[in-house]
VEXDREN-2710 file (C-alpha; in Angstrom, 1 decimal):
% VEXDREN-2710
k/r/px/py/pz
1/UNK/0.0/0.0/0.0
2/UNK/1.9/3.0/-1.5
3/UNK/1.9/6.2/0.8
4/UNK/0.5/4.8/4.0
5/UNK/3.5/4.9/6.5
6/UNK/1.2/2.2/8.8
7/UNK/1.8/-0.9/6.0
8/UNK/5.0/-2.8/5.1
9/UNK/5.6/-3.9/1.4
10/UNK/3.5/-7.0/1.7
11/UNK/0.0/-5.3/2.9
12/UNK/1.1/-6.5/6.9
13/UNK/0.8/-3.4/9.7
14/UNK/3.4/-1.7/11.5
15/UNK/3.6/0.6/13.6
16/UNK/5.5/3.9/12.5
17/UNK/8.8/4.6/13.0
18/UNK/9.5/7.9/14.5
19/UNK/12.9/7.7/15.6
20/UNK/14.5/10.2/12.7
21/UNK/11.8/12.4/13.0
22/UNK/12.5/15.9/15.6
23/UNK/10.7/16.7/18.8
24/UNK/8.5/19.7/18.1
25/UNK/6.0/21.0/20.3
26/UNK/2.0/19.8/19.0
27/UNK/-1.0/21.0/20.3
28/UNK/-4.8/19.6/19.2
29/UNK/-7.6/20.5/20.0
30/UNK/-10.2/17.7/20.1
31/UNK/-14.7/18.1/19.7
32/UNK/-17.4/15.6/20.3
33/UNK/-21.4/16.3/21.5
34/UNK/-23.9/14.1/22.6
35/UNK/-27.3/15.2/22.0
36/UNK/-29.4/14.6/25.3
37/UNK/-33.1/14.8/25.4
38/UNK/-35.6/17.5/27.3
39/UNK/-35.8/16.0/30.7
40/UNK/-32.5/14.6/31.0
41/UNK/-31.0/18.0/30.3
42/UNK/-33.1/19.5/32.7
43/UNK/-31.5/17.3/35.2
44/UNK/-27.6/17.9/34.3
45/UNK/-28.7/21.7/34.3
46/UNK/-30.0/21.4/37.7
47/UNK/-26.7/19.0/38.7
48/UNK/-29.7/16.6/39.9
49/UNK/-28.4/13.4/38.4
50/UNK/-28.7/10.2/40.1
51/UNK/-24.9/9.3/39.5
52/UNK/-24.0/12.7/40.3
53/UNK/-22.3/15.2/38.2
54/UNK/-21.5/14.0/34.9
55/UNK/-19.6/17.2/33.5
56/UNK/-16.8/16.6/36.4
57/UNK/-16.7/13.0/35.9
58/UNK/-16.8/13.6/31.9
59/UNK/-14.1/15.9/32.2
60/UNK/-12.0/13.9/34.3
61/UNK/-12.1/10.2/32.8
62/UNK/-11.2/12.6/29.5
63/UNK/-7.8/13.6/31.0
64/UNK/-7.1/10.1/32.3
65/UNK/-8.2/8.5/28.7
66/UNK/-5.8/10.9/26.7
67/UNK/-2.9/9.7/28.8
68/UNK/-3.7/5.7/28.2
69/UNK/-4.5/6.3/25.0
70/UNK/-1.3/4.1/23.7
71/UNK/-3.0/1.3/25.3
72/UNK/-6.1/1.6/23.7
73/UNK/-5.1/2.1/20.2
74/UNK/-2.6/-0.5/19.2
75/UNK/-0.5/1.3/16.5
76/UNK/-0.2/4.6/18.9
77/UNK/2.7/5.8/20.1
78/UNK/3.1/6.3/23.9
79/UNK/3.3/9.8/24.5
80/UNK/4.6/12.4/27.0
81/UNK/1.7/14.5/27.2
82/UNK/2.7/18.0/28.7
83/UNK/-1.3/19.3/28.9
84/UNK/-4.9/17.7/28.9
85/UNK/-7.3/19.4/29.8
86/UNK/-11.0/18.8/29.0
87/UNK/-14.5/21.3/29.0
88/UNK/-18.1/20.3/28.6
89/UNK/-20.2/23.4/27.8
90/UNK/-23.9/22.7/28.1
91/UNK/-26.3/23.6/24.9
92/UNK/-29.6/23.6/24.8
93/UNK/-30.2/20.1/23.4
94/UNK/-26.7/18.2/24.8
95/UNK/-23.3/18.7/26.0
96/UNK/-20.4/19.5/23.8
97/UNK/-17.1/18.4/24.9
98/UNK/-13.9/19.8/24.0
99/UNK/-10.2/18.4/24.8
100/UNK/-7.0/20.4/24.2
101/UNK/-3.9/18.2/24.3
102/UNK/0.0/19.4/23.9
103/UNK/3.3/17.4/23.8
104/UNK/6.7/18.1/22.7
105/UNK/6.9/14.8/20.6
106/UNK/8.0/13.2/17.3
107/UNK/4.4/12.4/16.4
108/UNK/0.8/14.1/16.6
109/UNK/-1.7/14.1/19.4
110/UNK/-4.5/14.5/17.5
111/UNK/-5.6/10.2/18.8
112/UNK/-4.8/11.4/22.6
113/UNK/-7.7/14.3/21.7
114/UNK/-10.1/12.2/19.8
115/UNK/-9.7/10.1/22.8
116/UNK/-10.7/12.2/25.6
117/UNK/-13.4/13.7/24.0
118/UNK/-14.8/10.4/22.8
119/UNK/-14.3/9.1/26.4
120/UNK/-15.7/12.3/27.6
121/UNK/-19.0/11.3/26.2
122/UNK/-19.1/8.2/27.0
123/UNK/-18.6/8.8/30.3
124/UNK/-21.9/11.6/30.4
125/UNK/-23.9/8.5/28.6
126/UNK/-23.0/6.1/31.5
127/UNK/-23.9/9.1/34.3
128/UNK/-27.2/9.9/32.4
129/UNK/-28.2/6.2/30.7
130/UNK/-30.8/6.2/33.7
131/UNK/-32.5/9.4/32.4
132/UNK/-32.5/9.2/28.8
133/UNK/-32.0/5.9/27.0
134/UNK/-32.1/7.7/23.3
135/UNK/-29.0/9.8/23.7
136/UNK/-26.6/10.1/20.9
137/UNK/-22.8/10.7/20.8
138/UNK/-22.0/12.3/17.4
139/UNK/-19.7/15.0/15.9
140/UNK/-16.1/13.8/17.2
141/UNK/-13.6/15.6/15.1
142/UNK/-10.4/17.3/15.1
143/UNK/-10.6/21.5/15.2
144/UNK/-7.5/22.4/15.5
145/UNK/-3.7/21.1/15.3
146/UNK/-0.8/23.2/15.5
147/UNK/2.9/21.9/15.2
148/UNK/4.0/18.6/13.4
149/UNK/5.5/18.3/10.0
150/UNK/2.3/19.0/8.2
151/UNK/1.8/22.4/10.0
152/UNK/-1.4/23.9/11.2
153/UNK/-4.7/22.4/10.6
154/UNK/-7.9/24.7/11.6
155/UNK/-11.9/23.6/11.0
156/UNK/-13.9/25.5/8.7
157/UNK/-17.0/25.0/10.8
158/UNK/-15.9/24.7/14.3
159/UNK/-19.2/25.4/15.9
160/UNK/-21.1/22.6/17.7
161/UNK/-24.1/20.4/16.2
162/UNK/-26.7/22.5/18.6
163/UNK/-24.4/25.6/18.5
164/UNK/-25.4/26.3/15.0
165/UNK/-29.2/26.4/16.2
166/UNK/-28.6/27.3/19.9
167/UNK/-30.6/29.6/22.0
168/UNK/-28.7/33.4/23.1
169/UNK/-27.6/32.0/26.8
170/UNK/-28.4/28.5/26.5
171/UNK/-24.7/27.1/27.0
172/UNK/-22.5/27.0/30.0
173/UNK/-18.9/26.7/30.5
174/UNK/-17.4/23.9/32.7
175/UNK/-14.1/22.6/33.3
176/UNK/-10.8/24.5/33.5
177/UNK/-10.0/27.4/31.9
178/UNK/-7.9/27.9/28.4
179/UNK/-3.9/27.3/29.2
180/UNK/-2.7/30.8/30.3
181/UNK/-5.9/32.0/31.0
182/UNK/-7.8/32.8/34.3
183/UNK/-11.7/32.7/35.1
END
């Protein structure tokens, strides 16, 4: 298979080598939502779910997934990750969860993002599965990517799924502020 780094000559997969490549620093920054119905949402809103809250929990079993996410992908690298950090933002019709990741590394982080945020989710489904059996985890992509060989890599549309057709008001921030910032 011509052009794809992860195949030897005979069609059999490898996993890349890396080891002539430079350390540069790499930054992604990782989206996924999962649409939650009416009542349900009412119930994360009001932090009146019977598991307790599922943004904090979301946010931190997103952190510990980007860190293990070597073991859970079997042709990732294992990376020193120098920053995870992971935000759910209520909408009006779900939660959208964003993960920023950095390393100084010879390869991306852009799996280590995905990761988080698809763990994220998975993580509000478990905390809400009681409330709303019909939720839906959609949307994980990559937004942004700065560093790497291929250089920067931005989204055209980085809004969320409900964010396009959100209420003025209806979202709220939680999680840790932006690296460098402060609340």
């Amino acid at each position: 298979m011509p052009g794809l780094s992860h195949y030897r000559k005979g069609g059999e997969v490898q996993m890349v080598d890396v080891s002539a490549k430079g350390f540069t620093e790499r930054t992604v920054v990782a989206r996924a939502f999962i649409r939650i119905g009416r009542a349900a949402m009412a119930a994360v809103r009001a932090q009146r779910t019977p598991k307790g809250n599922p943004l904090e929990i979301a946010r931190i079993a997103g952190i510990a997934a980007a860190k293990r996410t070597a073991e859970l992908i079997p042709l990732c690298h294992p990376l020193p990750l120098t920053y995870v950090d992971v935000a759910a933002r209520l909408r009006h019709n779900g939660v959208e969860l964003t993960a920023r990741v950095s390393a100084t590394a010879r390869t991306g982080v852009e799996m280590e993002a995905l990761t988080a945020v698809a763990v994220a989710a998975l993580t509000v489904y478990d905390m809400c599965k009681a409330l709303d059996k019909e939720m839906e985890i959609s949307s994980i992509c990559v937004l942004e990517k700065i560093g790497g060989k291929s250089g920067p890599y931005a989204r055209a549309d980085k809004r969320a799924p409900s964010a396009k057709r959100s209420r003025a008001g209806a979202s709220r921030r939680v999680g840790t502020p932006r690296r460098g910032t402060r609340r």
